[in-house]
mmCIF file of the N, C-alpha and C atoms, coordinates in Angstrom:
data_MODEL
# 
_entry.id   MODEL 
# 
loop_
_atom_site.group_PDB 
_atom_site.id 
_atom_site.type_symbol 
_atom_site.label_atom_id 
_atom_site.label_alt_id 
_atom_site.label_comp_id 
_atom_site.label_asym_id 
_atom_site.label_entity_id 
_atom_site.label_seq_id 
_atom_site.pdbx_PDB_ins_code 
_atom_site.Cartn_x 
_atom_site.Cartn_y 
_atom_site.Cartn_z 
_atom_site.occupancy 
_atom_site.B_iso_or_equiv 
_atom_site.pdbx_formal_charge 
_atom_site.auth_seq_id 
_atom_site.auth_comp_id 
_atom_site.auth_asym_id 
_atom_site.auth_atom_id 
_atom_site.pdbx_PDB_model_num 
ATOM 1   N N  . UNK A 1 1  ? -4.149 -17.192 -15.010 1.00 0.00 ? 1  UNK A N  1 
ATOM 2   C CA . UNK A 1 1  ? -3.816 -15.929 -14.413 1.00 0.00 ? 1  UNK A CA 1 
ATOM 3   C C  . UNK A 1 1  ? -2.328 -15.951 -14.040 1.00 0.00 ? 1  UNK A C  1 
ATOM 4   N N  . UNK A 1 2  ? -1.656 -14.630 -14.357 1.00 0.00 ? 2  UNK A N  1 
ATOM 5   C CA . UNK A 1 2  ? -0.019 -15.020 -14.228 1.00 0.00 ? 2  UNK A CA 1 
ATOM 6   C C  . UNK A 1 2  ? -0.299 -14.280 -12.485 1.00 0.00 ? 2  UNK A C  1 
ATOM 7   N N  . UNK A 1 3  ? 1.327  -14.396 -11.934 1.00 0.00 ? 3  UNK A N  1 
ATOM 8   C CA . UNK A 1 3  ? 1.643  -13.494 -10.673 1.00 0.00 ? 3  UNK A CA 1 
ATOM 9   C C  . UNK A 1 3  ? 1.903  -12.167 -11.082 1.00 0.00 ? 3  UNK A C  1 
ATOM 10  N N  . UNK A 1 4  ? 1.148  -11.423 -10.477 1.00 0.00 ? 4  UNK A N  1 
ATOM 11  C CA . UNK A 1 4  ? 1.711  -10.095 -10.367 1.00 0.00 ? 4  UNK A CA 1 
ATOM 12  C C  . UNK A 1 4  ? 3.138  -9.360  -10.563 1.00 0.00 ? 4  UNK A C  1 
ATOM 13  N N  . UNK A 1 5  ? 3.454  -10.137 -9.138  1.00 0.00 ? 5  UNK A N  1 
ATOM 14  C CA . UNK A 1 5  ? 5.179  -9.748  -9.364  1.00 0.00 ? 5  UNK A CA 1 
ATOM 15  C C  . UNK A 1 5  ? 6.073  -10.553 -10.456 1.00 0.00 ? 5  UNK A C  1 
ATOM 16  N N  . UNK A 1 6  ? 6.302  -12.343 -10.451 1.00 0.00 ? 6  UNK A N  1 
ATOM 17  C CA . UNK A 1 6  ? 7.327  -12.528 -10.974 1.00 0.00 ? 6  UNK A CA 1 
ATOM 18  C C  . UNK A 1 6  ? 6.502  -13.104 -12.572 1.00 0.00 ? 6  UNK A C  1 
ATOM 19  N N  . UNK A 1 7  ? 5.333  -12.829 -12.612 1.00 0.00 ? 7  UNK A N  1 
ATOM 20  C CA . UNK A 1 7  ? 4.503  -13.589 -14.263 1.00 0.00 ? 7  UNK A CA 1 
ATOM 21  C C  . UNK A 1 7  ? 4.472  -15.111 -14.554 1.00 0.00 ? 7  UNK A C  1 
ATOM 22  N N  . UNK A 1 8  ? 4.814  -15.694 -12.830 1.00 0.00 ? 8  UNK A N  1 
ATOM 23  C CA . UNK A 1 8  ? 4.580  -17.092 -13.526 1.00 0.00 ? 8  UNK A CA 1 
ATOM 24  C C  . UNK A 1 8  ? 2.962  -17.572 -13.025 1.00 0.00 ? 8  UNK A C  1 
ATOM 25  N N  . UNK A 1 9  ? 2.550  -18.954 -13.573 1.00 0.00 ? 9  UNK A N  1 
ATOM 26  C CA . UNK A 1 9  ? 0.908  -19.352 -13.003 1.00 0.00 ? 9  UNK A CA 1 
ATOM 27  C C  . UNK A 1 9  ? 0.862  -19.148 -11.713 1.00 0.00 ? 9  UNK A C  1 
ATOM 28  N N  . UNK A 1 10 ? -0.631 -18.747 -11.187 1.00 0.00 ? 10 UNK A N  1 
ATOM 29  C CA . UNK A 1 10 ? -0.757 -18.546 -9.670  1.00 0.00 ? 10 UNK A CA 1 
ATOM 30  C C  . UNK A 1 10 ? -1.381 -19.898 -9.448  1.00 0.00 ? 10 UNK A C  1 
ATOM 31  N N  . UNK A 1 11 ? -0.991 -20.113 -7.814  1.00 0.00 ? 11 UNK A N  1 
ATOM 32  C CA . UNK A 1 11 ? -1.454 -21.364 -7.474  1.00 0.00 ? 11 UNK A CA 1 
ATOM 33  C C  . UNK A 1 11 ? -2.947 -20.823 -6.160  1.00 0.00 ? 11 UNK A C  1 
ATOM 34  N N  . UNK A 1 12 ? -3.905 -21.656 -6.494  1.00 0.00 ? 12 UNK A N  1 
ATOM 35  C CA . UNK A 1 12 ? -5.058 -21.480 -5.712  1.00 0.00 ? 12 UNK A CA 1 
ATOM 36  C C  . UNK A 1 12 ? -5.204 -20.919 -4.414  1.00 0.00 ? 12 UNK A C  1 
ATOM 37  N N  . UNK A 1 13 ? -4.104 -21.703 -3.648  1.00 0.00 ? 13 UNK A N  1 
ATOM 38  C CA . UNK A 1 13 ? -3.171 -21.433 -2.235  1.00 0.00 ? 13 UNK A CA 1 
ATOM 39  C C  . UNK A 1 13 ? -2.972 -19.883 -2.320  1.00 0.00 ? 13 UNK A C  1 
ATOM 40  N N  . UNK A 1 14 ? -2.405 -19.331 -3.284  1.00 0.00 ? 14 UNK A N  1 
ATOM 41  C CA . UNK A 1 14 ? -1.591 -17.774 -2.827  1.00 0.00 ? 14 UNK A CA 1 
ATOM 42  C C  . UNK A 1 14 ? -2.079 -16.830 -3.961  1.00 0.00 ? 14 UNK A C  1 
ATOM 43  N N  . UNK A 1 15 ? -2.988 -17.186 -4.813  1.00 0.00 ? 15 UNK A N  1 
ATOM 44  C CA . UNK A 1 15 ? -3.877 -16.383 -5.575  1.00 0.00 ? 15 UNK A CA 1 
ATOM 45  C C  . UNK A 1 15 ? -4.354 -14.643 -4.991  1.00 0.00 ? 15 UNK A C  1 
ATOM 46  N N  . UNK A 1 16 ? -3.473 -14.260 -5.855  1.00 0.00 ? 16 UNK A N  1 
ATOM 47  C CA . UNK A 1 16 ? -3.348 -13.845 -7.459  1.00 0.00 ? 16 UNK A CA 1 
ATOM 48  C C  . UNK A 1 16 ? -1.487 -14.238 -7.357  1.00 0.00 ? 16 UNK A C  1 
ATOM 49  N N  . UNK A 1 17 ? -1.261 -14.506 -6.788  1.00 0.00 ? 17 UNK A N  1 
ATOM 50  C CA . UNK A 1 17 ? 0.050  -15.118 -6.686  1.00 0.00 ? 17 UNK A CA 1 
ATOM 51  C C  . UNK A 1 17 ? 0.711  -15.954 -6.715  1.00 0.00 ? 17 UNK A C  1 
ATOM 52  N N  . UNK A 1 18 ? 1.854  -16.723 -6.992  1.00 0.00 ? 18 UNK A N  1 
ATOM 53  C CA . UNK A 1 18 ? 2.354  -17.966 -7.493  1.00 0.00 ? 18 UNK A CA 1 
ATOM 54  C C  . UNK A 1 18 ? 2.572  -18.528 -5.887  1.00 0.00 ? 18 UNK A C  1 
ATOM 55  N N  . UNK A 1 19 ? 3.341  -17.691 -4.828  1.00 0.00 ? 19 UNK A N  1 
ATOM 56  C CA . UNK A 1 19 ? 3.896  -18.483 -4.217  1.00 0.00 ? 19 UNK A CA 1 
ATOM 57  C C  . UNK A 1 19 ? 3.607  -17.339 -2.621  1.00 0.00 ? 19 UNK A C  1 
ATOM 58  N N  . UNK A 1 20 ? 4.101  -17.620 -1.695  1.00 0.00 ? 20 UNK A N  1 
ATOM 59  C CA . UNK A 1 20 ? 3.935  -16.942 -0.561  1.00 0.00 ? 20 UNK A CA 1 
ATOM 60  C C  . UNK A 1 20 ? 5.122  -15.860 -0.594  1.00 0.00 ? 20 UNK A C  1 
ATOM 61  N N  . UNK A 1 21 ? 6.444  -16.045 -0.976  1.00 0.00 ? 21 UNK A N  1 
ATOM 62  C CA . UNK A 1 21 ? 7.210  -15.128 -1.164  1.00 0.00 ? 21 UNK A CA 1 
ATOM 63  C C  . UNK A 1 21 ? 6.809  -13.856 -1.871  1.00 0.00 ? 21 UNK A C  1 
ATOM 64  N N  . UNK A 1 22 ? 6.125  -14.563 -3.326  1.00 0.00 ? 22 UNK A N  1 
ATOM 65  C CA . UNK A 1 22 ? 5.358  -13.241 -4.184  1.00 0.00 ? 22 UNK A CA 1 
ATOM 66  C C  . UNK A 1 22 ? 3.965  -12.266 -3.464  1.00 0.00 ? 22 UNK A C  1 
ATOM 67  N N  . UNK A 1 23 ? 3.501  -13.225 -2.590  1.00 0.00 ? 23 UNK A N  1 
ATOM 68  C CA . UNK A 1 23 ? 2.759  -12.673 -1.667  1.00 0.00 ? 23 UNK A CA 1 
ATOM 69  C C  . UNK A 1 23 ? 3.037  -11.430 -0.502  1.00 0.00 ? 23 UNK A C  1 
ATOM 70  N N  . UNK A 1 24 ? 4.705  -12.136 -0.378  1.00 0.00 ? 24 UNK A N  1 
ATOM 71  C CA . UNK A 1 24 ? 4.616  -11.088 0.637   1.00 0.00 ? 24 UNK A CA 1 
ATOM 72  C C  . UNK A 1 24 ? 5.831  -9.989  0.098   1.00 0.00 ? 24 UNK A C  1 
ATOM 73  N N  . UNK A 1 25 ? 6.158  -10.130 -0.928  1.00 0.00 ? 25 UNK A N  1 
ATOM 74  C CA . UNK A 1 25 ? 7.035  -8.642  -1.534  1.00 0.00 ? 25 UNK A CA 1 
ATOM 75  C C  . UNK A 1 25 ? 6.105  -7.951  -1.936  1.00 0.00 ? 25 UNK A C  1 
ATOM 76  N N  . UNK A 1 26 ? 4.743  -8.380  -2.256  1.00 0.00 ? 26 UNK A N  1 
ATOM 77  C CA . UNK A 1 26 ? 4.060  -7.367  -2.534  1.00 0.00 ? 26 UNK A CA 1 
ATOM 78  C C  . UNK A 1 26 ? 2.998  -6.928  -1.607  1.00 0.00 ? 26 UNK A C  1 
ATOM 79  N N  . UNK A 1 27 ? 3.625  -7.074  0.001   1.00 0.00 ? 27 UNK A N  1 
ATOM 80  C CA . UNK A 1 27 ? 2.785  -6.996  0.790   1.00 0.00 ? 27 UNK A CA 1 
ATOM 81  C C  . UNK A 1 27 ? 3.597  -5.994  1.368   1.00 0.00 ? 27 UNK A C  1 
ATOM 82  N N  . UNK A 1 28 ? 5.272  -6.353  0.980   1.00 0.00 ? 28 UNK A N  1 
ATOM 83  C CA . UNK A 1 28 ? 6.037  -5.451  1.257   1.00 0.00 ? 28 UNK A CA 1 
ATOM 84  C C  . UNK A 1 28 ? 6.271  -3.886  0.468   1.00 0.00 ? 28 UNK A C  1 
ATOM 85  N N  . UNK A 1 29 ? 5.713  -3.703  -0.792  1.00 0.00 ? 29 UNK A N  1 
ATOM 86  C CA . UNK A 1 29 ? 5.655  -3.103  -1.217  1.00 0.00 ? 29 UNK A CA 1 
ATOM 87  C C  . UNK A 1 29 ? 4.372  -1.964  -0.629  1.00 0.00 ? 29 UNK A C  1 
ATOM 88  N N  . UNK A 1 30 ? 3.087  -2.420  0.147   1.00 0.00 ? 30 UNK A N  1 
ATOM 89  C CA . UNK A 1 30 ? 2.307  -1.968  0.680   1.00 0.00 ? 30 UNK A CA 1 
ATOM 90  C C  . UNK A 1 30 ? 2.720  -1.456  1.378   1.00 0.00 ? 30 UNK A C  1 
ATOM 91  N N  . UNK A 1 31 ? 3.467  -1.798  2.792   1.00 0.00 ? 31 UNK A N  1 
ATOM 92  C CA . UNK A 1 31 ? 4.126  -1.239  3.947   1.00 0.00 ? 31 UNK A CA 1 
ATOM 93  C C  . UNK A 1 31 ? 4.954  -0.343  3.587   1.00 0.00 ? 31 UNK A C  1 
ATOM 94  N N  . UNK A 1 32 ? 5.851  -0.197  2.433   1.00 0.00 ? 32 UNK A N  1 
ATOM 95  C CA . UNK A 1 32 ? 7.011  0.761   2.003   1.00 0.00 ? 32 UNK A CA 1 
ATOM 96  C C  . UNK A 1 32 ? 6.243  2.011   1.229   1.00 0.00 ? 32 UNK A C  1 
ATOM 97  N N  . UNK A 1 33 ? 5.234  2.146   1.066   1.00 0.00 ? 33 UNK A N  1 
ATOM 98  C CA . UNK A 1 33 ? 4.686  3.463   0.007   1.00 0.00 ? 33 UNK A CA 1 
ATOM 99  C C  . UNK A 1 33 ? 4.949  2.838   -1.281  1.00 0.00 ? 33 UNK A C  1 
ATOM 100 N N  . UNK A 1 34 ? 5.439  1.925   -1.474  1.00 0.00 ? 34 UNK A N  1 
ATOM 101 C CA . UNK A 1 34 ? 5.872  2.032   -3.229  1.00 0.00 ? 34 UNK A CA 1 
ATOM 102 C C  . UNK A 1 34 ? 4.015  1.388   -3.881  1.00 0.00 ? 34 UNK A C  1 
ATOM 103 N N  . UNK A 1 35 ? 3.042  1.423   -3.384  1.00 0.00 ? 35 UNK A N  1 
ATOM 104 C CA . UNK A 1 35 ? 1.958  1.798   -3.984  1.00 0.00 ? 35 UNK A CA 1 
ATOM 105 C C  . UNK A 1 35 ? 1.505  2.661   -3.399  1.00 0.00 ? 35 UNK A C  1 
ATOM 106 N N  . UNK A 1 36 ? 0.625  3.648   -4.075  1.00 0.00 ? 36 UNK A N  1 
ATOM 107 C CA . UNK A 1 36 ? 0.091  4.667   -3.227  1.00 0.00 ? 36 UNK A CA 1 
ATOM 108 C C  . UNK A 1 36 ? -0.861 5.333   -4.888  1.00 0.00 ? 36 UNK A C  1 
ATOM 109 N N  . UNK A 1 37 ? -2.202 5.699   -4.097  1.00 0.00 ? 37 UNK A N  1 
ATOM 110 C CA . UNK A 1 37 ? -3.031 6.516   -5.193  1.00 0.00 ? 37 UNK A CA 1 
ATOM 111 C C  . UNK A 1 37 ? -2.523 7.892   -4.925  1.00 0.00 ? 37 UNK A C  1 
ATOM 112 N N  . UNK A 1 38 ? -2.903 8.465   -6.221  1.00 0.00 ? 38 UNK A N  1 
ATOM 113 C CA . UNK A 1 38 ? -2.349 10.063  -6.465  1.00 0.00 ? 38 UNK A CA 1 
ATOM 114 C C  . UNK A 1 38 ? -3.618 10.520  -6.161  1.00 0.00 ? 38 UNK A C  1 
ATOM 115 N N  . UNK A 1 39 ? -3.756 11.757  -5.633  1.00 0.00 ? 39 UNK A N  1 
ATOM 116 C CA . UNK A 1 39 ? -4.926 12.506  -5.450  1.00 0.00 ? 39 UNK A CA 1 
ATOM 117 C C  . UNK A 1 39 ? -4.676 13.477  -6.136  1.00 0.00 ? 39 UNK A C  1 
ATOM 118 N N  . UNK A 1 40 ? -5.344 14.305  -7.172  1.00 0.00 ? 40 UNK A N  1 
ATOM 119 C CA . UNK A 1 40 ? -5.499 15.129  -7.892  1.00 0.00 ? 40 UNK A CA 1 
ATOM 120 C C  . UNK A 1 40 ? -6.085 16.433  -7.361  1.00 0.00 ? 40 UNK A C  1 
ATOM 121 N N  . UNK A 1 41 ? -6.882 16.210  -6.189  1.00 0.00 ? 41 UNK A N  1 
ATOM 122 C CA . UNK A 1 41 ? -7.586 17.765  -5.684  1.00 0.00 ? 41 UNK A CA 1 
ATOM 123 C C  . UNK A 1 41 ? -6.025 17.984  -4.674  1.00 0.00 ? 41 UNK A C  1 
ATOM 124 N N  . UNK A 1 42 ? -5.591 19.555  -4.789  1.00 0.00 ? 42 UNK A N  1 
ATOM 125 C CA . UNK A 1 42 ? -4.972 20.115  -3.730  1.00 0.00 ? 42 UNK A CA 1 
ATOM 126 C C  . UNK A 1 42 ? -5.388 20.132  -2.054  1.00 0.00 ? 42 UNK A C  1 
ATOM 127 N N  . UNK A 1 43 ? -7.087 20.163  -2.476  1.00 0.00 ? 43 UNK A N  1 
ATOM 128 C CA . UNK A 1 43 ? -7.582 20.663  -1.036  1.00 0.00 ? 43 UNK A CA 1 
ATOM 129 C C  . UNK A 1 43 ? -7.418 19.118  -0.462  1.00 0.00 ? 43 UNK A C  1 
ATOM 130 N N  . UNK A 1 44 ? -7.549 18.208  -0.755  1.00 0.00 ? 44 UNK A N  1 
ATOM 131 C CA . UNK A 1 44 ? -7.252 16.495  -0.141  1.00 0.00 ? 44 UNK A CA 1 
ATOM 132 C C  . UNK A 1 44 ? -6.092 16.621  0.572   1.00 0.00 ? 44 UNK A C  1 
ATOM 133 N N  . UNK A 1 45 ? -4.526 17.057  0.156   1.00 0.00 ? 45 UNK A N  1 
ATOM 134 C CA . UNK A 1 45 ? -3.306 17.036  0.798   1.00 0.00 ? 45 UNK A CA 1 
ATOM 135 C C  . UNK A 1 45 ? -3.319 18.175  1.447   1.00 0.00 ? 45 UNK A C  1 
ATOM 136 N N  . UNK A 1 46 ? -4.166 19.092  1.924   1.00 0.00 ? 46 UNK A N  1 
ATOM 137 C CA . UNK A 1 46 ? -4.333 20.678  2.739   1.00 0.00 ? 46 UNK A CA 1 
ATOM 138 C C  . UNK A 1 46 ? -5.122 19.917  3.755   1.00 0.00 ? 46 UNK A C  1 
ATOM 139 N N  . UNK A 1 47 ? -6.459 18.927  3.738   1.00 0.00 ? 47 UNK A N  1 
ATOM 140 C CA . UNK A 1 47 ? -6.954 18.565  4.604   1.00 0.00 ? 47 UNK A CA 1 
ATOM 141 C C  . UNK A 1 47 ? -6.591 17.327  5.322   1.00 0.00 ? 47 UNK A C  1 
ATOM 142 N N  . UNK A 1 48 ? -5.349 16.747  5.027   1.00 0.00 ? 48 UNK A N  1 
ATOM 143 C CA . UNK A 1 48 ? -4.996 15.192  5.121   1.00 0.00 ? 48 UNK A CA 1 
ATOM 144 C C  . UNK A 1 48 ? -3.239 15.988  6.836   1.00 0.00 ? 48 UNK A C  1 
ATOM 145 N N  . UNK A 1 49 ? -3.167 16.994  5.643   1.00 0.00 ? 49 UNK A N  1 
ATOM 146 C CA . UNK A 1 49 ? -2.064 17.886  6.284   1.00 0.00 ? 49 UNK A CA 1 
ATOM 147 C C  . UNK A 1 49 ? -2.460 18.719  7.673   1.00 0.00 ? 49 UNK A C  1 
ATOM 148 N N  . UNK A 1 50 ? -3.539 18.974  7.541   1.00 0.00 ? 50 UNK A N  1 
ATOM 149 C CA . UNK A 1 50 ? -4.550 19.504  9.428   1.00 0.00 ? 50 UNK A CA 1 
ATOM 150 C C  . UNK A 1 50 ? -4.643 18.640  9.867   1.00 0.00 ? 50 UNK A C  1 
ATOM 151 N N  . UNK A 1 51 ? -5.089 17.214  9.266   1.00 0.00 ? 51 UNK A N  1 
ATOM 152 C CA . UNK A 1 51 ? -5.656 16.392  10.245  1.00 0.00 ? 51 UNK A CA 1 
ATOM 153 C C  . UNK A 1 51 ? -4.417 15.460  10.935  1.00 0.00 ? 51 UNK A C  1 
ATOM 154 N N  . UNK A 1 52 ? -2.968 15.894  10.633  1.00 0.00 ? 52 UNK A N  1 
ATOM 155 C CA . UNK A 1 52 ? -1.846 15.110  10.665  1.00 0.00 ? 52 UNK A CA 1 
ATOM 156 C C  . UNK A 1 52 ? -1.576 15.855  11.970  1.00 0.00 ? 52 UNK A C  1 
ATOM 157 N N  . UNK A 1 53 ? -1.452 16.966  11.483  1.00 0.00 ? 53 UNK A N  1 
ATOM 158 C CA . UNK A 1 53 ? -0.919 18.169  12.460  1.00 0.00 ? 53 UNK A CA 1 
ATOM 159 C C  . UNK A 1 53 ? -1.784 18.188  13.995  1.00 0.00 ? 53 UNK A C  1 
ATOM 160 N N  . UNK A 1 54 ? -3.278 18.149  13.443  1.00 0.00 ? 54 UNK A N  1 
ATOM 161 C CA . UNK A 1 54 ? -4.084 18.210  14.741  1.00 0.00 ? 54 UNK A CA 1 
ATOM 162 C C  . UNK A 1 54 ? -3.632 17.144  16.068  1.00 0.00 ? 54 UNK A C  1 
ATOM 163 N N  . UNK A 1 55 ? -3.632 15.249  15.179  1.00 0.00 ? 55 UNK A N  1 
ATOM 164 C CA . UNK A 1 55 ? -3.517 14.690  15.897  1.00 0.00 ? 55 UNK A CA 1 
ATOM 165 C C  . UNK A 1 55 ? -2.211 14.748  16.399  1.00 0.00 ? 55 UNK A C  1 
ATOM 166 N N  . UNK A 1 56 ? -1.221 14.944  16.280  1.00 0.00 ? 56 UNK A N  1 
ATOM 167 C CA . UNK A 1 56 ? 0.256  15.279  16.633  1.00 0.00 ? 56 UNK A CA 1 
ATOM 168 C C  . UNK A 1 56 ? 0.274  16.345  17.554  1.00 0.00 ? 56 UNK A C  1 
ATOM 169 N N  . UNK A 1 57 ? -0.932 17.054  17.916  1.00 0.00 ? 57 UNK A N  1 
ATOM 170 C CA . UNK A 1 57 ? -1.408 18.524  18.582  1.00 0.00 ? 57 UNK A CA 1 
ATOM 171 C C  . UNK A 1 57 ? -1.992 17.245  20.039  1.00 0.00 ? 57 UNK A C  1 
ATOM 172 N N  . UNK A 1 58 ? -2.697 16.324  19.555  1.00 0.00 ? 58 UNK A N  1 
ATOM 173 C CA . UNK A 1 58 ? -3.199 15.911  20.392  1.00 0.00 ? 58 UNK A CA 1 
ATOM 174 C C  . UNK A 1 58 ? -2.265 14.378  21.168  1.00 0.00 ? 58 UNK A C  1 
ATOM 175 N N  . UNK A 1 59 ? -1.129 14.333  20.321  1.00 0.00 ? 59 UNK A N  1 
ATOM 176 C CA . UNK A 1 59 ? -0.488 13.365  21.146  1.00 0.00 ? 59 UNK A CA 1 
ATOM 177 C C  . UNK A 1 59 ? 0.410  13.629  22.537  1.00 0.00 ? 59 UNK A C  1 
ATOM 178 N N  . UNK A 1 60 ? 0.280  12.702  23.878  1.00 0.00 ? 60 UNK A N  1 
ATOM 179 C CA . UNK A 1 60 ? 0.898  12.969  25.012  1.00 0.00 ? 60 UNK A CA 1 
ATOM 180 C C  . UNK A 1 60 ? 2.150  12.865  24.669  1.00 0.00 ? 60 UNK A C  1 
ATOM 181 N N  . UNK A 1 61 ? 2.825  13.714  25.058  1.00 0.00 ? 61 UNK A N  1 
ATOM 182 C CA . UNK A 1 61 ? 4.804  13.625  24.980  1.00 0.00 ? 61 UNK A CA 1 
ATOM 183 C C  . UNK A 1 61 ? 4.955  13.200  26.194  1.00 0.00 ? 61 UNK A C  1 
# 
C-alpha cells in the first residue's frame, strides 16, 4: 500500500501512511476545507444555511 500524500510504502505504525508527518498534512488538510464532499441537492445548503443562522440567533454576545 503506497502513502496517500507522498506514494512511498506505509509503515504499520502510521498506516495508510508512511510516516507521522504524512499523517498529519493530511490531517491538516481536514482542518483547512481542502477535503470536503459536494452536495448535489440545493435544499442541503438552504437547510445547513438556517441551521447556521438559527444557532448564531441563539449565541450569547
Amino acid at each position: 500500500m503506497a502513502c496517500p500524500i507522498c506514494k512511498k510504502p506505509t509503515l504499520t505504525e502510521f498506516r495508510p501512511f508512511c510516516s507521522k508527518r504524512c499523517a498529519d498534512i493530511d490531517l491538516g488538510k481536514w482542518f483547512s476545507g481542502s477535503y470536503a464532499i459536494p452536495a448535489d441537492d440545493p435544499e442541503d445548503a438552504d437547510d445547513l444555511e438556517s441551521q447556521l443562522r438559527q444557532a448564531d440567533l441563539n449565541k450569547p454576545h
